[in-house]
C-alpha positions as CSV (number, residue, x, y, z in Angstrom):
1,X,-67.5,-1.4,71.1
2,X,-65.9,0.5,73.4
3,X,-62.9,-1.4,73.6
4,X,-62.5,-1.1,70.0
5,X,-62.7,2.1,70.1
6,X,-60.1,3.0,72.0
7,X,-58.0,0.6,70.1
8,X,-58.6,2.9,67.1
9,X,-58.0,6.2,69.4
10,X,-54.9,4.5,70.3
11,X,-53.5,3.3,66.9
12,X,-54.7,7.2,65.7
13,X,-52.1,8.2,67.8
14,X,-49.4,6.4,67.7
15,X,-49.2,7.0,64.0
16,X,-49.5,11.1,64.3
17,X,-46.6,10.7,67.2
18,X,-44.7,8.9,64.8
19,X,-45.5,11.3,61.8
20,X,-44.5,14.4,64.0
21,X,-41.6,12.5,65.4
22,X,-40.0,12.0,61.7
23,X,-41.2,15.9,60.8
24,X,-39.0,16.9,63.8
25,X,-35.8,14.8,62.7
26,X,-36.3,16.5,59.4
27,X,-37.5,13.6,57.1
28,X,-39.5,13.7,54.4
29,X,-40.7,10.1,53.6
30,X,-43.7,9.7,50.3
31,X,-46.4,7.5,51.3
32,X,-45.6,5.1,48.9
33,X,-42.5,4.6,50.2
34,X,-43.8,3.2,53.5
35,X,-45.1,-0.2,53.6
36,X,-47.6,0.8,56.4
37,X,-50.4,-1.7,54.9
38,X,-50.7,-5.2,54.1
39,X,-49.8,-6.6,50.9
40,X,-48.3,-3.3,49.6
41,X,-44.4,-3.8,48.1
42,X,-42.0,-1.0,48.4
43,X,-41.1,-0.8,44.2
44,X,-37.5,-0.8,43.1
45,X,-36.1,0.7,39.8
46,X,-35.1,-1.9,37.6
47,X,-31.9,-2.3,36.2
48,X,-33.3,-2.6,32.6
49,X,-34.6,0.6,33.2
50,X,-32.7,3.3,35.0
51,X,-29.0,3.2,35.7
52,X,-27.6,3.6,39.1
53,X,-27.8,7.2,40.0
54,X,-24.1,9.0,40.3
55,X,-25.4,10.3,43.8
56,X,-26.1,7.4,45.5
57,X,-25.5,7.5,49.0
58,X,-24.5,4.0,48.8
59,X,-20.3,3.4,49.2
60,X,-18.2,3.2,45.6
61,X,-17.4,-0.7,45.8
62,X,-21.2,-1.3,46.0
63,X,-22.3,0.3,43.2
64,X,-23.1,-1.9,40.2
65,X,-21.8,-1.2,37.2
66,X,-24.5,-0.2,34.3
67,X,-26.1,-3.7,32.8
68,X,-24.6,-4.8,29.1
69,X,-28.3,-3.1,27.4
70,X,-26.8,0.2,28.4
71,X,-24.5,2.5,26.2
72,X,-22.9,4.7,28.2
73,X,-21.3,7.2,25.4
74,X,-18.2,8.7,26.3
75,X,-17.9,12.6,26.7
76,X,-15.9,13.7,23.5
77,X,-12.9,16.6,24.2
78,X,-13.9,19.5,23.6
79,X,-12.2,21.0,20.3
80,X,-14.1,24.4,19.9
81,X,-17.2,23.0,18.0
82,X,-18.6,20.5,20.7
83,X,-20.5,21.1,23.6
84,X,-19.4,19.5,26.6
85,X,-22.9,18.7,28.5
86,X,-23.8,16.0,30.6
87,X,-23.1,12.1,29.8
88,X,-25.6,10.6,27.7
89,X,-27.3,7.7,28.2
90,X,-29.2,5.6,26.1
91,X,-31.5,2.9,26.8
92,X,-32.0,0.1,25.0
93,X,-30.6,1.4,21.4
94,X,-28.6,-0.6,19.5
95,X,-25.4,1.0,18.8
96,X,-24.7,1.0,15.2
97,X,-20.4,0.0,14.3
98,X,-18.2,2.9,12.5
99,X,-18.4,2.8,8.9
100,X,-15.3,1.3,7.3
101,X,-13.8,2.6,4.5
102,X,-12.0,1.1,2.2
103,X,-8.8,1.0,2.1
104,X,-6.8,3.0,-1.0
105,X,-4.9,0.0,-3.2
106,X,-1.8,0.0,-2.8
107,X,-0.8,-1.6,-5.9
108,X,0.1,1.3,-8.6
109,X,0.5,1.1,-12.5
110,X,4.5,0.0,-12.5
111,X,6.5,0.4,-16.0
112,X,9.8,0.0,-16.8
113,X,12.4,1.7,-19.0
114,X,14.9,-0.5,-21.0
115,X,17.8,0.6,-22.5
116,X,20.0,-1.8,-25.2
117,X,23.4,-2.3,-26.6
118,X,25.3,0.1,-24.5
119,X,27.6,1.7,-22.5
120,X,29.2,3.9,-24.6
121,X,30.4,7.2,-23.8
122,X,28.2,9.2,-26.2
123,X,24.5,8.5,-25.5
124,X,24.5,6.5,-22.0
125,X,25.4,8.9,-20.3
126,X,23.0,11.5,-21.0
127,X,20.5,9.0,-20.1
128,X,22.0,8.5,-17.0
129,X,21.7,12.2,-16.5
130,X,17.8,12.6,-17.8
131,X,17.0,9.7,-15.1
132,X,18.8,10.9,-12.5
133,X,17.2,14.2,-12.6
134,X,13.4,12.5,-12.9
135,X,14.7,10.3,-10.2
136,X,13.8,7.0,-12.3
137,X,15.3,3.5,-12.3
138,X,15.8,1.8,-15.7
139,X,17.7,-1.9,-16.5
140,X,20.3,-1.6,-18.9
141,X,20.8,-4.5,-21.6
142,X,24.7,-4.3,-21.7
143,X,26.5,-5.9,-24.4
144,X,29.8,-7.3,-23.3
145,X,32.4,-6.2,-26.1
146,X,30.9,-2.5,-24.8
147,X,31.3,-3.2,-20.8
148,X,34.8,-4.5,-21.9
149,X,35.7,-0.9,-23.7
150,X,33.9,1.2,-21.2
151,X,33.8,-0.4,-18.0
152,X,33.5,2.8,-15.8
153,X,30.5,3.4,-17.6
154,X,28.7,-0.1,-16.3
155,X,29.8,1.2,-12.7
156,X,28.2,4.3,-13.2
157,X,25.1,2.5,-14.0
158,X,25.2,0.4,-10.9
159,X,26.3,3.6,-8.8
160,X,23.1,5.3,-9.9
161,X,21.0,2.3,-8.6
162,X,20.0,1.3,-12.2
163,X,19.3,-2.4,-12.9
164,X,22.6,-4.3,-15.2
165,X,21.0,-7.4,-17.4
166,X,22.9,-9.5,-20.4
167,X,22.6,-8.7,-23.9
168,X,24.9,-11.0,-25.3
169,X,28.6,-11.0,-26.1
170,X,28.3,-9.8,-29.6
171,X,24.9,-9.5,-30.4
172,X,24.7,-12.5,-32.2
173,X,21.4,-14.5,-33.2
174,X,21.6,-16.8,-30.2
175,X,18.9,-19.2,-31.7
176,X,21.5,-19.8,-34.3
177,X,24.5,-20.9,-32.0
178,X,25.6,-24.2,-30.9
179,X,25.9,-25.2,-27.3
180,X,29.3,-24.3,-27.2
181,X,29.2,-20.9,-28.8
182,X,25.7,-19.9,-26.8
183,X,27.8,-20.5,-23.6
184,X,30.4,-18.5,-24.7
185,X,27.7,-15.4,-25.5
186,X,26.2,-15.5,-22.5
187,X,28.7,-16.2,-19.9
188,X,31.5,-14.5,-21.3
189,X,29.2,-11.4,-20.8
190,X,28.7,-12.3,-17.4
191,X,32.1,-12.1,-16.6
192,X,33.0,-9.1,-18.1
193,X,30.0,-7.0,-16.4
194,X,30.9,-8.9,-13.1
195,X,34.4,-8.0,-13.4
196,X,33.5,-4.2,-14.2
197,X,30.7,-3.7,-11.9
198,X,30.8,-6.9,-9.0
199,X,27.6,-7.5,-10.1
200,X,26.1,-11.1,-11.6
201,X,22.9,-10.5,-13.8
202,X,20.0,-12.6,-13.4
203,X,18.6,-11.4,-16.2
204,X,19.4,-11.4,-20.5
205,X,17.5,-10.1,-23.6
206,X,18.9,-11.6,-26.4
207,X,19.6,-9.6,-29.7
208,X,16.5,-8.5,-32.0
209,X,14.6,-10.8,-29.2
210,X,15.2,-14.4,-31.0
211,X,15.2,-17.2,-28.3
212,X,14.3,-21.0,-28.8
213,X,14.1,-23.7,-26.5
214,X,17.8,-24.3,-26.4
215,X,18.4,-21.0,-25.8
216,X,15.5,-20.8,-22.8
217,X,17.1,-24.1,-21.3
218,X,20.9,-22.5,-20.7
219,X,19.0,-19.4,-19.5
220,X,17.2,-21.3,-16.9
221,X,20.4,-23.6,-16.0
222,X,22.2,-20.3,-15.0
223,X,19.1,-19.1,-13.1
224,X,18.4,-16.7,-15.7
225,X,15.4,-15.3,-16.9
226,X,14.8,-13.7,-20.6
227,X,12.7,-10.4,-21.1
228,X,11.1,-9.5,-23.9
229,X,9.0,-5.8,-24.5
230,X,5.9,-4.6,-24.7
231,X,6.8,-1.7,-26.5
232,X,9.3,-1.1,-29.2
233,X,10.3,2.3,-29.9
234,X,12.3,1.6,-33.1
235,X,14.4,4.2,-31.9
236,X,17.6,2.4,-33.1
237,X,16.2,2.9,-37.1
238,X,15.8,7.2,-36.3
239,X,12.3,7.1,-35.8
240,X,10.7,10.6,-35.5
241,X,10.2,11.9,-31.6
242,X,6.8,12.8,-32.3
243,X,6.4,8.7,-34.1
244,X,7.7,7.7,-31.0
245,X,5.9,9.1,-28.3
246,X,2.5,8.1,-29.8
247,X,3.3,4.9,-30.2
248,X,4.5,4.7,-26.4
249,X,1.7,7.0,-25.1
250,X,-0.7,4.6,-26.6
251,X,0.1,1.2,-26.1
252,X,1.6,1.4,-22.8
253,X,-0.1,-0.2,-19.9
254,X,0.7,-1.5,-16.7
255,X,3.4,-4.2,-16.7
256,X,4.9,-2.7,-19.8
257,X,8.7,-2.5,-20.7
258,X,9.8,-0.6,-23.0
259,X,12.5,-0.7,-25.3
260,X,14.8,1.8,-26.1
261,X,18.8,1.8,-27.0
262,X,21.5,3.8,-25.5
263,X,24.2,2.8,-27.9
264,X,23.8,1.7,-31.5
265,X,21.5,2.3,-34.6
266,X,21.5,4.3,-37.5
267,X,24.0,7.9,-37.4
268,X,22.9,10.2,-34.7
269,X,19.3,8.0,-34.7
270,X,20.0,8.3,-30.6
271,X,19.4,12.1,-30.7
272,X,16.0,12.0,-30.7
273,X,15.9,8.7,-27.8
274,X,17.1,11.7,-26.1
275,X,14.5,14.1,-26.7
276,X,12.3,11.6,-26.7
277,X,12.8,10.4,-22.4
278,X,11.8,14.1,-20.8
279,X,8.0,13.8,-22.5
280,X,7.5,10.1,-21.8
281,X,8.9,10.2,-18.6
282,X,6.7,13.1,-17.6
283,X,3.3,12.7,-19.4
284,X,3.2,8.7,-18.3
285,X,3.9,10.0,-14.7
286,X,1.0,12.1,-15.1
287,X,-1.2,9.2,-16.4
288,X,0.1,7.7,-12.9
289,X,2.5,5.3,-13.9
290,X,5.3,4.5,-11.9
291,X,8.9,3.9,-13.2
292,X,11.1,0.3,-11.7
293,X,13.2,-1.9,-12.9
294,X,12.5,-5.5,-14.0
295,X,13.7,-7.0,-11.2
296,X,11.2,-4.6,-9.5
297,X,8.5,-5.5,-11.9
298,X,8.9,-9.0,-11.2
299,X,8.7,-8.7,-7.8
300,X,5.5,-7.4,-7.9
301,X,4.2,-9.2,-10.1
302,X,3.3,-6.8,-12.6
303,X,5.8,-8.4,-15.3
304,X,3.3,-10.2,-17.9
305,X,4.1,-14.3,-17.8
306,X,4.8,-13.9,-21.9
307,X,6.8,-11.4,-21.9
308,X,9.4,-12.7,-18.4
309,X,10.0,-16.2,-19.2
């Protein structure tokens, strides 16, 4: 007994020594950070749940980085309306992706502007001037007789960025020529508007639109393609401005071509193709229709398969 209790007398001491020694050297230690008794572990934070503290004594390079559950969210610049606080940290939230919007189309409501029968040096050019000052691009059925008379005219057209096209020699019914003579319209045309302008058109309307198989078939030898319209104006026959621009308001749609002339017709029937381009031009734009060649429409494929063949 006696030795036993010195043994405890002894132990008693040695563990106040060792407390006063440690309250000397300025340590503060919890008891539950002392594994002074048997089958008592010292706990360590988790990973899962509490990140390395930013003042750990512990050197940079052995510092783990966060684990993959964490979303450490990055502090935002300020910019007047956010508060610049402490990092946040949050545990064990799924983090939810950015919203994506959709992207605006990119495809737009093209058109296009056709003008037969010309040059000349009456009408043409004032509608080269009304497109130039709208900034529009329009194909131009030429005739060949009329490029021969007034070449610098079919220049002017190219100059000004327009699109040149075939409209026959003479403005014969080409469905009612013979192989010979349907050469001769079309290619005798091609000359003459290469010859003016340097330029070889892929494209022909043929007069008042007649085509046949035959005719289709030398097209597509020459790498040709034939356009048709969507919208005739009647222009040519003196059709009323106000007749006009309902008719065009109304049936327009995207991939349309519409016909007009800028030679041709009945007496001074052009005057009122003239009036006629201003309000179209500026009440489709603001239906949000978008002014291009053929070629143009073709290439983005907005031309309708019945009306490009």
């Amino acid at each position: 007994m006696r030795i036993t209790r010195v043994t405890k007398r002894r132990r008693r001491l040695g563990m106040i020594l060792v407390m006063g020694l440690l309250v000397v050297g300025g340590l503060v230690i919890k008891e539950s950070d002392l594994n002074l008794y048997p089958g008592t572990e010292v706990h360590e934070i988790a990973a899962a749940e509490e990140p390395p503290s930013i003042s750990s004594p512990l050197p940079l390079e052995q510092i783990s980085p966060p684990p993959a559950e964490y979303v450490v969210s990055p502090i935002p610049k300020p910019n007047g309306h956010e508060q610049t606080a402490n990092q946040e940290i949050t545990v064990n939230k799924p983090v939810k992706p950015d919203k994506v919007k959709p992207e605006a189309s990119t495809k737009k409501n093209l058109i296009s502007l056709t003008f037969d029968d010309g040059p000349d040096r009456k009408y043409t050019p004032q509608v080269l001037d009304i497109l130039k000052k709208y900034g529009i691009k329009a194909t131009f059925f030429l005739v060949g007789t009329q490029v021969e008379k007034y070449p610098e005219i079919a220049q002017r057209i190219v100059d000004e960025g327009h699109t040149i096209a075939n409209h026959s020699w003479d403005h014969k019914n080409l469905t009612k020529l013979p192989p010979k003579a349907l050469s001769v319209e079309i290619d005798k045309t091609q000359k003459a508007i290469y010859e003016a302008t340097g330029i070889t058109p892929t494209l022909l309307r043929a007069p008042t639109g007649a085509i046949s198989k035959s005719v289709l078939d030398a097209l597509h030898e020459r790498e040709m393609l034939h356009v048709y319209w969507t919208v005739d104006t009647r222009d040519w026959a003196g059709t009323s401005v106000k007749d006009m621009y309902k008719n065009v308001m109304k049936n327009t749609h995207p991939g349309g071509i519409i016909l007009l002339h800028s030679f041709g017709g009945r007496k001074n029937a052009l005057d009122n193709t003239i009036d006629l381009l201003p309000k179209i031009i500026e009440d489709l734009t603001a239906k949000d229709y978008s002014f291009v060649t053929v070629e143009e429409l073709i290439t983005a494929n907005q031309a309708l398969p019945a009306i490009v063949k």
